[in-house]
N, C-alpha and C positions, 0 to 999 in steps of 0.2 A: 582680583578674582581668585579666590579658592577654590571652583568646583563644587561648591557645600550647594545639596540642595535648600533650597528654601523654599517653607511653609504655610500655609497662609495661616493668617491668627484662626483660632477657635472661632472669634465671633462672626468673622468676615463667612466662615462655611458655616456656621449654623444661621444666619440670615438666609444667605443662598440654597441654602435645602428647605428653608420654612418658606421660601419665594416659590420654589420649584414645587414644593408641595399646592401651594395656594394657586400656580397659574393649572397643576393642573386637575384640583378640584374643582377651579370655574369653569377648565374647557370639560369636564365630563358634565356637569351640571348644564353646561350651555347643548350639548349634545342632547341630552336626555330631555332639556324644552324644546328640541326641534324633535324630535321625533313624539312627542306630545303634543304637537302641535299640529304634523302633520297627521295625527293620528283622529287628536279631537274635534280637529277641521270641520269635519260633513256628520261627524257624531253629535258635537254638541254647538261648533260654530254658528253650523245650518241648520234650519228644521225643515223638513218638508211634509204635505199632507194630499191628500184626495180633497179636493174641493167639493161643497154641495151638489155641483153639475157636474164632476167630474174631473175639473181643470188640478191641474196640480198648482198649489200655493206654498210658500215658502217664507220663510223670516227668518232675519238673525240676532244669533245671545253672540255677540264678540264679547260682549263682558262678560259674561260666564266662561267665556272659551281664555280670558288672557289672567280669567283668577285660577282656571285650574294651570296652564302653562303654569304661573310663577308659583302656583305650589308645586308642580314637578320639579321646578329650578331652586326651591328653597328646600323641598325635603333631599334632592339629591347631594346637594349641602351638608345636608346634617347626615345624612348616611356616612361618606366621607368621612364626616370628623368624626363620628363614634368609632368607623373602624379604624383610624387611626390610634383614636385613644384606647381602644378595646385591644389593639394588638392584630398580631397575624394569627389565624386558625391552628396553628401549628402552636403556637408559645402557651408553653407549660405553666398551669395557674399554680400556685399553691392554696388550698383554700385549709383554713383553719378546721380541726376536729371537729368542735362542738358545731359547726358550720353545718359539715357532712353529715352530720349526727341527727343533727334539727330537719337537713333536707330529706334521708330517708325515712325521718319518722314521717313525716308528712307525705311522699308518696306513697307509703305501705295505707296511710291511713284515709287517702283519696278515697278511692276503689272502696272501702266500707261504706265511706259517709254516703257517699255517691249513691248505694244501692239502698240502704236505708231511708236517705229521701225518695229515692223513686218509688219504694212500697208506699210512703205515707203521702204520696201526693193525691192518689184517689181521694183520703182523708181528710187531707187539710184545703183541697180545690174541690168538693165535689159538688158546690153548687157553679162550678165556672166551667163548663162545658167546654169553649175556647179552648182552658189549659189543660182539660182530659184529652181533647182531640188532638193539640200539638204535643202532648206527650205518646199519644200513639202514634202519630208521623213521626218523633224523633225516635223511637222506640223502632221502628220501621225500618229507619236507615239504619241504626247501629246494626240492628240482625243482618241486615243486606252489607253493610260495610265489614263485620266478622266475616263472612260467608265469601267475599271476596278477599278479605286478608290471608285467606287458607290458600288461592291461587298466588297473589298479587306479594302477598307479607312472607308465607312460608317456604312458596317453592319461587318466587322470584322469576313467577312467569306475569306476562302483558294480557289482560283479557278485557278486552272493549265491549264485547258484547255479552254482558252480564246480563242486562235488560232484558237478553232473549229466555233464560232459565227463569225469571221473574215471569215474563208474560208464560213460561209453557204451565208453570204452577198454577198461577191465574186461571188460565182458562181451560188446565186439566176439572181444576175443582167444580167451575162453571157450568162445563159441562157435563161433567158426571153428576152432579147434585142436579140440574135440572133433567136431564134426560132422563137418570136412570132411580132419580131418588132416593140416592147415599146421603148420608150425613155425614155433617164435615171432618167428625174426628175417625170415618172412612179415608174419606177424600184426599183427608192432609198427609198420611204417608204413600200413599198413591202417587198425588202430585208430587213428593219431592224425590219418587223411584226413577216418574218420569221426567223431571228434569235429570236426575243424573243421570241419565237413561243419553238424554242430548247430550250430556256433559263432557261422555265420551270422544263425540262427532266434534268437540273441540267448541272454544269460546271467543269464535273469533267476531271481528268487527263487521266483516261479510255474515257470517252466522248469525248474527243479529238483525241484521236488513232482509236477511232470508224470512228470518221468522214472523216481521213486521208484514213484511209481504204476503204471505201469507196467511196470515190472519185476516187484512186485508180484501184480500182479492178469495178465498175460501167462502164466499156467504151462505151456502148449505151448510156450513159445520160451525162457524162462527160469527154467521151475521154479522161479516164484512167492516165497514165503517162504522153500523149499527150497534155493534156490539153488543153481548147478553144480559139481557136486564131481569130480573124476578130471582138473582140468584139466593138462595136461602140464607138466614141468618145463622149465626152456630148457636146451639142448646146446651145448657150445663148436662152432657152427657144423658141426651134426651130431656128433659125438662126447658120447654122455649119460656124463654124472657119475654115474655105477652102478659098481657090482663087478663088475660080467662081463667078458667077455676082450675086450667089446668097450666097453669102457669108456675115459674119459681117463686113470686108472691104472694101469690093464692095458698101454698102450698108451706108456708113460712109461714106466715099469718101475717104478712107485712103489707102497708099500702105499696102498690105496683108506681114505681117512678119511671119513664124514659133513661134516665140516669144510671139505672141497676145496669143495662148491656152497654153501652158506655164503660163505664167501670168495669163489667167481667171482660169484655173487648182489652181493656189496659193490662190489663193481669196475664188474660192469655199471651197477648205479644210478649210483654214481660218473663214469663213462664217461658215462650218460643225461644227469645232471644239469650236467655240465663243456659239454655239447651245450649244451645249454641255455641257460645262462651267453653262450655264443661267438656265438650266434645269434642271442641277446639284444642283445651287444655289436656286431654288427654290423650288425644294421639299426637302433639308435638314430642311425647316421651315415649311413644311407639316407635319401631323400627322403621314405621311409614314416613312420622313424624321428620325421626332424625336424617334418612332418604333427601326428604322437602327441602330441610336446609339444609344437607351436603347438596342438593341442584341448585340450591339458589347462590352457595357461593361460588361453586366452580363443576361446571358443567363435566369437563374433560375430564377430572378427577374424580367424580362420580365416575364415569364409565371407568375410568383406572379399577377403583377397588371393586368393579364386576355388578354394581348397579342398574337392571335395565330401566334408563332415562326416559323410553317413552311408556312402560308401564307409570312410570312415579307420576309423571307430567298427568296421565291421563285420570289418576286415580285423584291428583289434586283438583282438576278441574271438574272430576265427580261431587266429590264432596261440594265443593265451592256452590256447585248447580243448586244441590240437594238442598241445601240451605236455603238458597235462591225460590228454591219451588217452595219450600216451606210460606216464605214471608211473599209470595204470590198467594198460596191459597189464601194466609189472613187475611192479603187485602181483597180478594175477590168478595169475601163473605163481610168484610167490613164493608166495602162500597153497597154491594148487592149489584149493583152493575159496573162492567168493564167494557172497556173497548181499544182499539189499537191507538190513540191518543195518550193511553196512557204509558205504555211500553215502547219511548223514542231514545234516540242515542244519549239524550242529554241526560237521561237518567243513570243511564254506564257511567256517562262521563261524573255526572256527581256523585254517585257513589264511589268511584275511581279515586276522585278529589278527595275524598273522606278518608281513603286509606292513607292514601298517599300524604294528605296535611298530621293526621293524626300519629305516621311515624307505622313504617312498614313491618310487621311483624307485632305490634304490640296492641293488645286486645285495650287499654285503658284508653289507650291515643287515641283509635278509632272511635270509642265511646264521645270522648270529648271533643274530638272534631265532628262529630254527627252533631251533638245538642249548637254547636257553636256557628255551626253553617245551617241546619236548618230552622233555630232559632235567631240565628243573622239573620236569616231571612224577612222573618215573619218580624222581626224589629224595624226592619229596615222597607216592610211592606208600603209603606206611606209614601214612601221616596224611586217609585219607579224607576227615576228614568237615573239616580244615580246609585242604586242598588249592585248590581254588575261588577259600577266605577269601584263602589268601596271593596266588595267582594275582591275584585280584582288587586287591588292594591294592597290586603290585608295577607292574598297568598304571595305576590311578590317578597314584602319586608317578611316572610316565613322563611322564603327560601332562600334569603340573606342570613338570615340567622339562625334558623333551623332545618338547616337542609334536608336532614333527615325524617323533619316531622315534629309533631309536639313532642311527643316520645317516642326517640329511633329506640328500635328495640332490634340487634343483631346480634344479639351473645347466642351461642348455640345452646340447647337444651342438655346436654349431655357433655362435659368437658374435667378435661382432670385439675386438679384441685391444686397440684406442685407437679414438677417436671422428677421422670421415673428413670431412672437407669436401665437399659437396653443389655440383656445378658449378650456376650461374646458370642456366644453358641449362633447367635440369632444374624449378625452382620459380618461383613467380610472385615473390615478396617479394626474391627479388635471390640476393645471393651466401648459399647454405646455410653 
C-alpha cells in the first residue's frame, strides 16, 4: 500500500456519466407523460356532451389519449438530447464571418420584403376575398400587438387589459358616428384621445372587466348585450364606396365592385398600422423613449437619476391605449356592428401572446408573431379540437429555445459606441 490515490479508467466514467445522463432523461421524459396524462385525461381521454333530452353522454378516445402521452415521452426525449448536444445557454459559439454577414443581411432585408408583399397582396389576391379579410385581421393584431409593445416591450410594464382601450375606441366611434353623425376620419382621433384618456386610469386586468361591464349592463348608452349595429362604413374622405352616381366608381368611371372597400378597408389598416410603427420608432429616440427603457431595466435607478416613474409609466400606457383606440375604431366601421362579445379577456391575452412570442421590444417580432398565430389559426381551423393542443406546444418549444421571443430586442436606443475616460475633476478616486 502506497497511499497513491487511484483513478478510475477514462472509460469506466464516461460510461457512468453517459448512464447517468440516460436514467435521467427517461426519468424527466417519464415525468412529463404523467403529467400529460393527468392533464389530457378528461380533455381528450373523455368526451362528454348534452344529450337530445338532456342526459349527459360520454365516450372514450384512450387511443387518442396514449398516442398523445408517448408523443410527450418521445418529444421530451428529443428535447434532452438536442440540449445536450446544443450546449448550456451560457457556452460561447464562434460562428464564422461570412456566417454573420449572410444572417444580417437577411434580417435587415426581412422587414422590406415583408412590407412590399403586403402592398401587393390586394394585387396579386383580389379576386380571393378570404385572403383580403385575413390580411386585415392579421393587419389588426400587428397594430394592436405594436401599441401594446410600447406598454409591454418599451417600458417593461404588465397590461392585461388592453382589450379595454380596444372596446373604448370601438364604441367611441360607434357611437359618435351614429348619434351625432361624424365621419370616421372625425371619429378616429377622437377615439384614440379617448382611449388614452382611460389610459391614464391604468391598464389593468380589473380595468378591463370594468369596462366589459359596462358596456354590458349600460343599455341606454350601448345597447347592452345587443350591441350597436348600423354603424357607418368609412368614405375615401367623403366619397362612399357604393353604386350610386355618387359613388367612388361612378366618379372614376369604373364598374363598382364589393371588392373596391375591401381593398381601401386593407390599405387603411395598413396606412393605420405603418402610423404605428413610425411613431413607435420615433419616440424610442425621444427623452420619453429612452425614460421607457431606463424603467423597464431598472426601476430604482430610474428614480436614482431623478425620473418621475409614475409620470413615464402613465405616459406609456397612454400611448399604448391611443393605439388601441385607433385599431378599435377600424374595426367598429369594418364590422358595422359591435358588441361586448367582442371585447373579452382572451383577446388581451392574445395580443399579449403576440408580443411576448414575437420578442419584447422589437417591432419585426411582433409583426411575425401576429401573421404566424393568427394565420396558425385559420390553418389550423379545420382541426378544432386540437388547435389550442398545437398552439400550445408550438409556444412551449419557443420558450425552450427562444425565450426571449422570435426577435428579443433589449439593446437600448441610445448607448456609447467605446468606453470614455471620466475627467479627475468629476470623481473622488482620481483619474476615471
Amino acid at each position: 500500500m502506497t497511499g497513491d490515490r487511484v483513478n478510475a479508467p477514462p472509460a469506466v466514467s464516461t460510461r457512468a456519466s453517459h448512464a447517468l445522463g440516460a436514467a435521467f432523461i427517461f426519468k424527466k421524459a417519464l415525468i412529463s407523460a404523467l403529467v400529460a396524462l393527468v392533464l389530457f385525461l378528461l380533455m381528450i381521454g373523455v368526451r362528454t356532451e348534452a344529450g337530445p333530452t338532456g342526459q349527459l353522454i360520454y365516450w372514450t378516445r384512450f387511443g387518442d389519449l396514449a398516442a398523445m402521452v408517448a408523443t410527450v415521452f418521445g418529444g421530451s426525449i428529443v428535447v434532452e438530447l438536442l440540449r445536450q448536444w446544443w450546449g448550456p445557454v451560457s457556452t460561447v459559439r464562434v460562428v464564422p464571418t461570412n456566417v454573420k454577414s449572410a444572417l444580417a443581411l437577411a434580417r435587415r432585408g426581412v422587414a422590406p420584403v415583408l412590407l412590399i408583399f403586403t402592398f401587393l397582396v390586394p394585387v396579386i389576391f383580389y379576386d380571393q376575398r378570404y385572403i383580403l379579410d385575413l390580411g386585415i385581421l392579421v393587419l389588426t393584431y400587428v397594430m394592436l400587438g405594436w401599441g401594446l409593445n410600447v406598454v409591454v416591450g418599451l417600458a417593461g410594464l404588465l397590461d392585461l387589459g388592453y382589450v379595454a382601450f380596444y372596446a373604448v375606441g370601438a364604441y367611441s366611434y360607434a357611437l359618435l358616428a351614429t348619434n351625432f353623425g361624424l365621419s370616421f376620419w372625425i371619429c378616429l382621433p377622437l377615439a384614440g384621445i379617448l382611449a388614452a384618456m382611460w389610459g391614464v386610469m391604468l391598464g389593468t386586468l380589473a380595468f378591463g372587466e370594468i369596462i366589459r361591464l359596462v358596456i354590458i349592463n349600460w343599455q341606454s348608452l350601448t345597447g347592452g348585450p345587443n350591441g350597436v349595429s348600423g354603424i357607418p362604413r368609412p368614405t375615401m374622405f367623403g366619397i362612399p364606396l357604393t353604386p350610386g352616381d355618387d359613388g367612388l366608381a361612378a366618379k372614376l368611371g369604373i364598374e363598382f365592385s364589393p371588392t373596391h372597400r375591401i381593398v381601401f378597408l386593407f390599405y387603411l389598416i395598413l396606412a393605420l398600422a405603418l402610423l404605428t410603427n413610425w411613431v413607435t420608432i420615433r419616440l424610442r429616440r425621444l427623452p420619453i423613449g429612452r425614460a421607457w427603457e431606463a424603467l423597464r431595466e431598472d426601476e430604482v435607478a430610474c428614480r436614482a437619476l431623478g425620473i418621475n416613474t409614475t409620470t413615464t409609466k402613465l405616459t406609456a400606457f397612454a400611448t399604448g391605449a391611443m393605439f388601441g383606440g385607433f385599431a378599435g375604431a377600424f374595426f367598429a366601421t369594418r364590422q358595422g356592428f359591435i358588441s361586448p362579445e367582442s371585447f373579452t379577456f382572451q383577446e388581451s391575452a392574445l395580443v399579449l401572446a403576440i408580443v411576448v412570442l414575437g420578442g419584447m421590444g422589437s417591432q419585426l417580432g411582433v409583426a411575425l408573431a401576429a401573421l404566424a398565430m393568427i394565420g396558425g389559426f385559420e390553418l389550423f381551423r379545420g382541426l378544432d379540437q386540437y388547435r389550442m393542443l398545437v398552439f400550445g406546444i408550438a409556444m412551449v418549444l419557443l420558450m425552450i429555445w427562444r425565450p426571449r421571443g422570435l426577435i428579443g430586442h433589449r439593446a437600448p436606443t441610445v448607448f456609447l459606441e467605446r468606453s470614455q475616460a471620466i475627467s479627475s475633476d468629476l470623481v473622488k478616486e482620481g483619474h476615471g
